[in-house]
C-alpha positions, 0 to 999 in steps of 0.5 A: 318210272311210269315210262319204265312201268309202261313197257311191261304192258303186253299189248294186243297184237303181242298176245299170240307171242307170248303164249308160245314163248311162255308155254316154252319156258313153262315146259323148261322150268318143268325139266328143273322141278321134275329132277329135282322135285323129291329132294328138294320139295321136303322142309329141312333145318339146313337148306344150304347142305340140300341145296349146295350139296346136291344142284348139278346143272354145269357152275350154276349156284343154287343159292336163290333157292336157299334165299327163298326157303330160307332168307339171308343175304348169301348172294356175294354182296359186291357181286349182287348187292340187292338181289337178296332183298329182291328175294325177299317177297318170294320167301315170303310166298314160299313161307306161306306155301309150306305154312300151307302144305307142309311141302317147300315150294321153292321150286315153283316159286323160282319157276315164277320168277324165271318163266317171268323174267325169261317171258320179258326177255323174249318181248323185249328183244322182239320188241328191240327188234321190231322197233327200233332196228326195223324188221317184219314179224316174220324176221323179227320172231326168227330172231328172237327165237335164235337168240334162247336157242342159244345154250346158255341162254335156254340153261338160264331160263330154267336155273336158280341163279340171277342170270337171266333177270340180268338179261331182262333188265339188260334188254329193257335198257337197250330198249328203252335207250332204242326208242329214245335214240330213234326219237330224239328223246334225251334219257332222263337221270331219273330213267337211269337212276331207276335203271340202275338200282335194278341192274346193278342190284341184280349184277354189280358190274351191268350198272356201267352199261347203264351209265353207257345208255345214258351216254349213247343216248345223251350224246354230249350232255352226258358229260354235264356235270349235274347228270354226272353228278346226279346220274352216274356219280352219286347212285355208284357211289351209293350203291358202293356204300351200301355194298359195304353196310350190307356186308358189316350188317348181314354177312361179317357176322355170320360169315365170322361164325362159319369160318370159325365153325369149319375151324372147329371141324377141321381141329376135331378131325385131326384130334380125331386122327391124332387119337386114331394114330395114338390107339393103332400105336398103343395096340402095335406095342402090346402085340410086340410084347406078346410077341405078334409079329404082325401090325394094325392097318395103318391110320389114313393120312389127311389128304393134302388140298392141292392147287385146283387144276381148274383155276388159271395164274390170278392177277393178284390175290386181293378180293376181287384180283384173285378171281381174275385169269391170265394165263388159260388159252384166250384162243380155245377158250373162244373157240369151244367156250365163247362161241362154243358152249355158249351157243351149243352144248358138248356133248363130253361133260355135257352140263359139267362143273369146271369146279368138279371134273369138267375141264375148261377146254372140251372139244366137240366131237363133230365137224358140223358143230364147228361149222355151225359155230363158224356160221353164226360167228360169220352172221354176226361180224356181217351182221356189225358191217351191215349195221354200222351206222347204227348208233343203237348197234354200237350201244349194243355192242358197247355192252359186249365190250364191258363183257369182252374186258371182264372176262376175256381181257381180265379174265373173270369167270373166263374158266366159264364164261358161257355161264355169264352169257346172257349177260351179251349173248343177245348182242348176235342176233341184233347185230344179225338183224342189220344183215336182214335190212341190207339192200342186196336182196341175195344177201338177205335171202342168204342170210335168213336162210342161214338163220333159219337152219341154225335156229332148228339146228340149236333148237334140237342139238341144245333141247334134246342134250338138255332134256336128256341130262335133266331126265336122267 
């Protein structure tokens, strides 16, 4: 645990760095608070309605603001199992802020929370690059500011959801794992025990990229049955079982009473239209027999819910089978979601929610959109060439292959997979980074120049979208 403690330290030479980058996530996270700083700012009795009904920025969920202005475990348990009690001293925080000013505050203190964690990731990764793949400042920082010019990565920054501490978490694994590869050094079951809480507490699913660290970097003693049992086996198996404590105790309940609550609106509403009906018939006879021959304005029917144009045919319907998708295009949804979205925004529907009216496909409205999607996909596939006896590399990418199954071969999320971004988004420009190591000096000078233009180019097409959307 002390190791891991011992990687936030910012040392000397790091110190420059980090002031640029938090003066970035600063002026992001301003974006946020200024759009929705008048609503969002005054004390309410029902944060979820405000919150919910109200936070536009693409499927991003607002409920850690909800969490942290008003707690209660709302985070989808099996999904983000300790996340909510991570939040718990934000609330904290937030409660004395209002006690204090009579304003909610839950706007700057996320802001804390995702300039932090966004801050962290920045040094992690630069540090992943300087360290463990080898690369000079200069080549080091290029890369590093390529990977949050990517969309959804710089979305992330300054949203209320979890995505980015999982990207922190994600790139403290991979450097940690990093350095002990290149030393020799075994990870210890108390490193991935610690690991783990953090990561699957954060995100269910991350926590088997631990458990890959864990095998990386252990080799063949992963397999011992004590660090299987010790390592792997028995914290899943806890985290499984208080998964399941934390649903009958926090959620069941009040999950029992929302439900039935909506049951109640819904007979109350149809009393209401049955009423309406009775009355616009009652009144219809009376004309009849006063010999008026014209009728009352018929009563509105109830809309019929039909099926969501958004959603793909489920694997199954059970709890977690019928978030899966089988049948939306894998091809387009790489082309314009994959390596579309993820790494530049469209400008159709820019930042729409698939839930809403944004369709799943958008198509771009340029050809050079294309080109430079098609750059960046060539950098990292010579990239994986260049670097293929990296064992580091095939970590990294290991943790792009859970992804890849989840979303592209199940089909989870897939409707908008550039969401969960962060979650392997940083497995490009590592991988990018071997190309920067390559003997042939025109390959390299090739490949920084390419890198280079699609760092500005991603940097002002995504910043000035984004700052336009957030300001209007």
């Amino acid at each position: 645990m002390r190791e891991l403690l011992s990687t936030f330290k910012i040392r000397r030479e790091e110190r420059w760095l980090v002031l640029a980058a938090l003066v970035v996530f600063i002026l992001l996270n301003a974006l946020t608070v200024c759009k929705y700083g008048n609503q969002f700012m005054q004390p309410t009795d029902d944060y979820w309605k405000l919150f919910i009904g109200r936070f536009r920025v693409s499927g991003y969920d607002p409920i850690t603001y909800y969490v942290v202005s008003d707690w209660e475990v709302r985070y989808n348990v099996y999904r983000h199992p300790l996340l909510a009690f991570f939040m718990y001293l934000p609330y904290l925080l937030n409660q004395a802020v209002i006690y204090l000013t009579g304003l909610n505050g839950v706007q700057i203190v996320t802001a804390l929370i995702l300039v932090t964690t966004s801050l962290y990731s920045f040094l992690f990764l630069n540090r992943i690059f300087r360290e463990i793949v080898g690369l000079g400042k200069g080549d080091a920082f290029l890369l590093s500011t390529l990977c949050f010019s990517f969309a959804y990565i710089m979305v992330a920054t300054m949203v209320p959801d979890h995505f980015i501490l999982s990207m922190m978490m994600l790139l403290l694994t991979l450097y940690v794992a990093g350095r002990q590869i290149k030393e020799g050094r075994q990870m210890s079951r108390a490193q991935t025990i610690w690991l783990f809480i953090f990561t699957a507490g954060i995100s269910l699913n991350n926590g088997i990229k631990v458990f890959l660290a864990n095998l990386f970097v252990n080799g063949k003693r992963f397999f011992h049955p004590m660090n299987l049992l010790l390592a792997v086996i028995i914290p899943a198996a806890l985290m499984w079982l208080f998964c399941r404590w934390e649903y009958k105790t926090f959620v069941l309940e009040n999950e029992k009473a929302r439900h039935a609550q909506k049951k109640q609106e819904r007979e109350e509403k149809r009393e209401k239209e049955r009423v309406l009906r009775l009355e616009a018939a009652r009144k219809d006879s009376i004309r009849k027999v006063q010999g008026d021959t014209t009728t009352a304005a018929p009563v509105a029917k109830p809309m019929m819910k039909k099926r969501a144009p958004y959603t793909g045919k489920p694997i199954g319907k059970g709890e977690f089978m019928r978030w899966t998708d089988i049948t939306t295009s894998r091809w387009d949804t790489t082309v314009e979601n994959l390596f579309g979205e993820s790494l530049q925004l469209h400008e159709q529907h820019l930042l729409g929610d698939v839930f809403r009216r944004r369709p799943i496909i958008v198509r771009y409205d340029h050809w050079w959109n294309y080109a430079a999607e098609a750059v960046a996909v060539l950098l990292f596939v010579i990239g994986i060439w260049c670097g293929r006896r990296s064992r580091f590399l095939w970590l990294t990418l290991s943790f792009l292959a859970v992804d890849m199954a989840l979303h592209m071969g199940l089909g989870f999320g897939i409707n908008e997979i550039y969401i969960m971004s962060p979650h392997y988004l940083f497995a490009l420009p590592i991988a990018m980074g071997y190309l920067l190591l390559t003997k042939h000096r025109w390959l390299r000078l090739t490949g920084r120049t390419l890198l280079l233009l699609l760092t500005v180019y991603l940097w002002v097409h995504n910043g000035y979208l984004l700052t336009q959307y957030m300001l209007t």
